[in-house]
N, C-alpha and C positions, 0 to 999 in steps of 0.2 A: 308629308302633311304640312303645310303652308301655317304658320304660327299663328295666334289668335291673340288679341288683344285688347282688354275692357277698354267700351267707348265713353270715355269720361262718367257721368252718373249715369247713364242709359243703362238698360241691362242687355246692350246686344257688346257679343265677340265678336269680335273683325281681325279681316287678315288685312296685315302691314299695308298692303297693298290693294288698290280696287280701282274698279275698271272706268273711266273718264269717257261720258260719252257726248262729249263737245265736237267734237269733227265729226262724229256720225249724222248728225242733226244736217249734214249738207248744208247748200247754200243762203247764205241768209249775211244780214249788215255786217257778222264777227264769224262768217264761216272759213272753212281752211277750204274750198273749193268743192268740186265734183266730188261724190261720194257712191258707193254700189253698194246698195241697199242688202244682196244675199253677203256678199264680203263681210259685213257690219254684223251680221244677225251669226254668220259664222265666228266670228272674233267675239263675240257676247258668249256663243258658248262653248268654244276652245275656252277661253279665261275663266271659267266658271268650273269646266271639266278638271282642269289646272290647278284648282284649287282658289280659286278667286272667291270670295262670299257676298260683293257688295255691288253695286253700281252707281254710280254718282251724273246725273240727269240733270235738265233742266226745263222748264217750259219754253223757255226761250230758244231753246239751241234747233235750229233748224227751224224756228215758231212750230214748234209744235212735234215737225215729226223724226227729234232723236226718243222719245216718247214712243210716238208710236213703233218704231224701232225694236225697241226694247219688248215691247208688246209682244211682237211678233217673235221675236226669240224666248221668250218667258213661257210661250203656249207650246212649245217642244221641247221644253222642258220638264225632268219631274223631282232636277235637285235644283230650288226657286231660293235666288239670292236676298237680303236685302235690298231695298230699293230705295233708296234719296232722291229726290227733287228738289226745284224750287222754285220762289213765285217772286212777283215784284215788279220783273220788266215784261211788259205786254205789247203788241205789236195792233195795227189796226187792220184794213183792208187793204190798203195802200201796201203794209210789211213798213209802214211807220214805227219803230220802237219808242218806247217810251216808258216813264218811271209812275208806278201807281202804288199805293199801302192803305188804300182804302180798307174797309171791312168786305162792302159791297164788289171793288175789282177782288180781293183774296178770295175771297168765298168761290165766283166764279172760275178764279183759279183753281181753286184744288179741287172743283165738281171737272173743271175740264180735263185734269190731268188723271183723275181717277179713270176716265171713261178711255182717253191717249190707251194709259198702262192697263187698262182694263184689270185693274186691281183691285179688293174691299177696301184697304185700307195704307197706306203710305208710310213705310216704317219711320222716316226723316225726313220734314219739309224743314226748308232754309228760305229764311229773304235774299236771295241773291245780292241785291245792294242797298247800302243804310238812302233811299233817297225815295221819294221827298225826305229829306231828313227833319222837318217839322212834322213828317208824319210815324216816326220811327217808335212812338208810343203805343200809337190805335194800332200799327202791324205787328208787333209783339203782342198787343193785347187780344190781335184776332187769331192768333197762332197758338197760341194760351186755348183760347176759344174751341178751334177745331180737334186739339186734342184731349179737350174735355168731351167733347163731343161724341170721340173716337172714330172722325175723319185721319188721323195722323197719331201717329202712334209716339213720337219723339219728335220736338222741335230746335231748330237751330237759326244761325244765322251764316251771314258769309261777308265779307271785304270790311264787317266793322272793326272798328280803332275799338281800342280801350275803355277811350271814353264811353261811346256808342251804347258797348257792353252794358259798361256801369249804368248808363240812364234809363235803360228800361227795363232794368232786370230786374227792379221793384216791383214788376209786371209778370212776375213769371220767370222761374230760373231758365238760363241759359244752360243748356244740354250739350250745345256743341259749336265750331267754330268752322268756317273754312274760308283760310287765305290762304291768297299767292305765297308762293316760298320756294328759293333754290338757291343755289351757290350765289346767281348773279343777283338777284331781287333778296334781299335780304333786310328788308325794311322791319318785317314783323321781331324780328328778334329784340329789339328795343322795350318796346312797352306792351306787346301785344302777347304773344308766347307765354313771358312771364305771368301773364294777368292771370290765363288761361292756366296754366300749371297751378298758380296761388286758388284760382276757385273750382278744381277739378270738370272744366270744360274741356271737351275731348274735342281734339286738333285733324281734322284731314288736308293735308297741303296742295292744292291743284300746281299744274305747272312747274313739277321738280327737274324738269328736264327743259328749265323755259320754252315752253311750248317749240320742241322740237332741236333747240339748238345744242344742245348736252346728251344727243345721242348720241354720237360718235357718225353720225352720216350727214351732217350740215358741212358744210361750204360756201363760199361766195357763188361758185357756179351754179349749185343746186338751187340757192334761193332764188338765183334769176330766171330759174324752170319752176318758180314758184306758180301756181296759176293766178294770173289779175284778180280772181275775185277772193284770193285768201289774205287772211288778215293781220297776217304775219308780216305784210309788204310795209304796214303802217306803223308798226311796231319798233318802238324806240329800242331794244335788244338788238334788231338787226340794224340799227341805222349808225354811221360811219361817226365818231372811230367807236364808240362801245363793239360793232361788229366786230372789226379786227381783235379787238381784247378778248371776246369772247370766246369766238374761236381758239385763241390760245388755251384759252381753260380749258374747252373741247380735247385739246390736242394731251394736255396731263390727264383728263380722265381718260382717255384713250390708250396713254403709258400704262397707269396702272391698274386699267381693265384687262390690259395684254399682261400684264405681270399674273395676275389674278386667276387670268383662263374664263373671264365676262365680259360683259360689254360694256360700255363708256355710259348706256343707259343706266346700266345698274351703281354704278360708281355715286351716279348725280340722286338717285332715290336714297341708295346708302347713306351718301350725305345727309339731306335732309331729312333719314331716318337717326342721327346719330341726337338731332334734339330732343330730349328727355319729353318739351313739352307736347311734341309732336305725336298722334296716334299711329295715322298710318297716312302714306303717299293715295293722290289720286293718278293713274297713267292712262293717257287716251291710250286705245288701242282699235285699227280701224280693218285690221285682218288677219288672219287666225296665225298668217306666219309671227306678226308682232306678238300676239297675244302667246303664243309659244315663246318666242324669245327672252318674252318680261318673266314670264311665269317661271322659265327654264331658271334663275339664281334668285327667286324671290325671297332666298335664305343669305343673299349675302350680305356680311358686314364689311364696314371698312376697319384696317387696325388701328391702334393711337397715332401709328407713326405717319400711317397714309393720309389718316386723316388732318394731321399736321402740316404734311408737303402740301394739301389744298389749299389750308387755312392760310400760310404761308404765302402761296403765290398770289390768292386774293386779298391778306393784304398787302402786298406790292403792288399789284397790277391792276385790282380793279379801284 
């Protein structure tokens, strides 16, 4: 039975782990490429069977349809996860993205994403990003809004700073966070984490395994079979020399994922599960084989020592 953990003041348990459906959403400005739709909808509910309890969404991811996605795995189902969204970046006819925190774009947000998920009610809506950032008041105040409503059951945020936090939270407590975070991106540790632990704001980390390169199956070769339209090609993690460094890292969790009897995957969540302020990892997962894989050590920890020889090498190396 896969561990459960209080989400910051929310009253939902969640396991450590939950299922990231950013690549399932296919192709779009920030997509990982071509996507198979039964694949996606099988990986939804392997991770689920496995013990998974959450899903973490976007309107944005595929415009629209990792959404409906989910939809469609949800309705063959009859053990129904939590469900996270979130709203802020909108897209036109064109598939123009763009940043809105209007009252008027949110509202039409979460009417369209109820109807996506075909859902009553949306356990976790987030602003995907603090921007307009002159509007980052009225969007916390409309998110306040809908879950007085009881359009959304718990609200959060995602990629704000500190500060961010602090300025609207006059508006409505903060319930929850979600930034980047892994071995290599380790910006939040500074002020942000902290913040989060100090006002019991509960943390989900997307991209523990920098989107892809802390599995233990990246290479310089594989990312040049990367497909043109993924968005990992523009990505400063893979770009020379941070690449070469990285892979190094790659290659220690690999060591003592083989020492372990896991995978180089679970090393990079372990890590980023060893911060206190952290609740639980978000991991894409885009086929039932992955969705197995992750699920199969979703109990491991790292020891003090392992956890040293990381710390260790990054800071030498990165």
């Amino acid at each position: 039975m896969a561990e459960l953990k209080k989400f910051g003041k929310t009253d939902m348990n969640i396991t450590e782990v939950g299922l990231g459906a950013w690549a399932i959403g296919g192709p779009w400005l920030f997509g990982w490429g071509e996507q198979d739709d039964k694949k996606s909808v099988k990986a939804i509910h392997t991770a689920i069977e496995s013990g998974i309890n959450w899903i973490d969404t976007a309107a944005i991811y595929g415009l629209g349809h990792s959404e409906k996605v989910v939809a469609t795995a949800l309705k063959e189902m009859t053990q129904k996860p939590y469900i996270f969204t979130k709203c802020s970046l909108v897209w036109d006819e064109n598939r123009n993205v763009g940043d809105n925190l209007s009252e008027r774009s949110i509202r039409m947000e979460v009417e369209n994403s109820l109807i996506r998920l075909d859902i009553d009610v949306i356990d976790l809506y987030q602003i995907h990003w603090p921007r307009p950032v002159e509007d980052l008041e009225v969007g916390w105040e409309t998110l306040n809004k809908l879950k007085e409503e009881g359009k959304v059951r718990w609200i959060g945020v995602s990629n704000f700073d500190a500060g961010q936090m602090e300025r609207v939270k006059k508006y409505g407590d903060i319930f929850t966070l979600q930034p980047p975070y892994s071995a290599i991106m380790r910006g939040v540790e500074e002020s942000i984490l902290p913040y989060c632990k100090e006002n019991n704001i509960g943390v989900i980390a997307y991209s523990p395994m920098q989107s892809g390169l802390l599995t233990g199956k990246m290479s310089k070769e594989r990312f040049e079979k990367l497909p043109a339209d993924d968005w990992r090609r523009k990505n400063k993690a893979y770009t020379e020399p941070e690449f070469s460094r990285n892979l190094k890292l790659q290659d220690l969790f690999i060591t003592i994922a083989n020492e372990n009897n896991v995978k180089a995957a679970h090393v990079a969540i372990a890590w980023v599960l060893r911060n206190d302020a952290v609740t639980a990892a978000i991991v894409g997962m885009r086929s039932p084989e992955q969705a197995l894989e992750i699920t199969e050590h979703m109990d491991f920890r790292l020891t003090d020592e392992d956890f040293a020889r990381i710390n260790k090498f990054i800071k030498e190396n990165l």
